[in-house]
C-alpha positions, 0 to 999 in steps of 0.5 A: 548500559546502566544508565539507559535501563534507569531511564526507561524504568523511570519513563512513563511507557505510555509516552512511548505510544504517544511518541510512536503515534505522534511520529506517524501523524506528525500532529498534535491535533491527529495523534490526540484524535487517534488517541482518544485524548485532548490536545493539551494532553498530548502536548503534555506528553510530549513536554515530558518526552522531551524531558526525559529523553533530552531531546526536542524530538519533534519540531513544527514546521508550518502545520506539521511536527517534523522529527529531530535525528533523535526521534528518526532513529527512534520511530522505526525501533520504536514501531517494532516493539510496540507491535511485537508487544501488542501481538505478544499481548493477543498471540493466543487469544480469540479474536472477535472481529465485531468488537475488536479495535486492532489497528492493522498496517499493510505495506503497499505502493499506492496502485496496489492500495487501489485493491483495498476499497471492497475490503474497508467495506468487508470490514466496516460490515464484519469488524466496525472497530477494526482500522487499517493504516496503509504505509508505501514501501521504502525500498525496492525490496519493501519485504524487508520493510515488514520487520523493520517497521512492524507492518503486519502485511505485505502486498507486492510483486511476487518476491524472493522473500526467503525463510523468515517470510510467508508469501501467498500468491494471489492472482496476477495483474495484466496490463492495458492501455487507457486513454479517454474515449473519444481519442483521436489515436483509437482507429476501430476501437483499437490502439495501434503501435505507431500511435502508442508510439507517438502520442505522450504518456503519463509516467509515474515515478515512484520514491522506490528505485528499480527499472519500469517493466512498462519500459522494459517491455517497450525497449524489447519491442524496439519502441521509444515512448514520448513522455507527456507528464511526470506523476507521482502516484497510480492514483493521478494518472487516470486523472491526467488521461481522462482531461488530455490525449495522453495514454496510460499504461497500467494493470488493467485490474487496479483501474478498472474501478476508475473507468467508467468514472472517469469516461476512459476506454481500456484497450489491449497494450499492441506491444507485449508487457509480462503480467505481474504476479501478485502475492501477500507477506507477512512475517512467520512470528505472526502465522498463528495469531488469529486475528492476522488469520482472520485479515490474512482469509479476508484479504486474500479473498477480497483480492483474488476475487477482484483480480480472477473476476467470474466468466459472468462478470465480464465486461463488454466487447468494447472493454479489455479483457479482465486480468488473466489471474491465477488461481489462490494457492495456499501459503509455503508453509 
């Protein structure tokens, strides 16, 4: 125990944020830009990391840095003290969005990352200085991510996220059906459940485990989908659609921007898939910090306003109608 404190007294802390920087860019080159420093600079840090920590902490691997084990078990300790101590070092103080340069982290699956283009837009409008990082979840109970990685917000699913977490619900996702416009399966504008059933789908697979509510919802109706192609990502699958016959399933809300780019139709699912409610955590340490009050009211209303779109705001006959969101309740508090 000795020992360990005689190391950190004598290391520089500051390496500590070079090392927490360069663990998330996995590049010299990055990690210099986002600090503001020179390459050689950076490489000078991490020679001296090594040294003290008697590691090689990262290793190049083609263009990248990949972390040792050492420097693994690390990053996620490492990411939470920092951003405790950051916030430890604000709590209290005011916070003034046009000259802050806070770097906030969401946790959010890439569908729900969808969401977030009209806030970067409020924020380059009422905070220039303020950043966003954008980190998927890890797990399927991704709530539990917020402590250990030092996220400052959650977006997901409704979920049971106990006492230790604040959650605010923000509207509700439902689902659709795209396909491009002139597809052979579209009789009358509509989708019927014969050809939902016969023409291939794209399938997304995500890194988090857990069942597929799509899949879920097509076995209650006694339906067996073909799957045309397998996806990684939301954000591919609207591609996919638009150049083939394939069919896509998704919550109409987080695509409706990918629309009329990309030349697709949105038509009503002709099997029942349940809505999905969707909510904003984060950690009751940071309730009363401003500045995460201040992202908490923009956010919430940057996405309920997407998801409970006004009557006049509608789209056409030709379109799916827009998500059947709930109203904004205020948090469990």
């Amino acid at each position: 125990m000795h020992d360990g404190l005689s190391q950190i007294e004598s290391m520089d802390l500051n390496l500590l944020w070079v090392l927490h920087v360069l663990l998330d860019e996995g590049s010299v080159t990055g990690a210099a830009q986002r600090l503001g420093r020179t390459p050689s600079a950076v490489s000078h840090a991490l020679s001296r990391l090594r040294e003290a920590l008697d590691d090689p902490l990262l290793v190049r691997s083609g263009n990248r840095l990949v972390p040792s084990p050492r420097a693994l078990a690390l990053q996620d300790p490492l990411a939470r003290v920092l951003a405790d101590l950051q916030r430890a070092i604000t709590s209290g103080s005011s916070f003034e969005p046009a000259t802050s340069t806070r770097r906030f982290t969401i946790i959010a699956p890439d569908v729900l990352g969808l969401l977030l283009g009209g806030l970067l837009r409020d924020l380059r409008a009422r905070a220039p200085g303020v950043s966003l990082e954008l980190k998927p979840p890890r797990t399927s109970r991704p709530w539990e991510e917020l402590a250990a990685v030092g996220g400052d917000l959650l977006l997901a699913p409704l979920p049971d996220a106990g006492d230790a977490l604040m959650t605010r619900r923000l509207g509700t996702l439902a689902h659709a059906v795209l396909l491009r416009a002139d597809h052979p399966a579209l009789v009358d504008g509509q989708l019927s459940k014969e050809a939902y059933a016969r023409v291939p789908h794209v399938f997304v697979r995500t890194a988090t485990p857990g069942p597929s509510l799509v899949g879920q919802a097509l076995a209650a109706a006694g339906i067996s989908r073909t799957v045309g192609v397998v996806v990684p990502s939301f954000v591919l699958a609207p591609v996919m659609v638009a150049d083939t016959d394939l069919l896509f399933t998704a919550p109409e809300p987080l695509v409706r921007s990918l629309v009329d780019r990309l030349g697709l139709v949105v038509v009503p699912a002709p099997v029942p898939i349940p809505d999905v409610p969707v909510a904003m955590v984060w950690h009751r340490r940071v309730q009363e910090d401003p500045g995460h009050r201040w992202l908490r009211g923009l956010l919430a209303d940057r996405v309920a306003a997407w998801l409970n779109p006004p009557p006049t705001d509608r789209p056409d006959a030709r379109s799916y109608p827009r998500s059947r969101g709930a109203a904004v309740r205020p948090p469990h508090e």
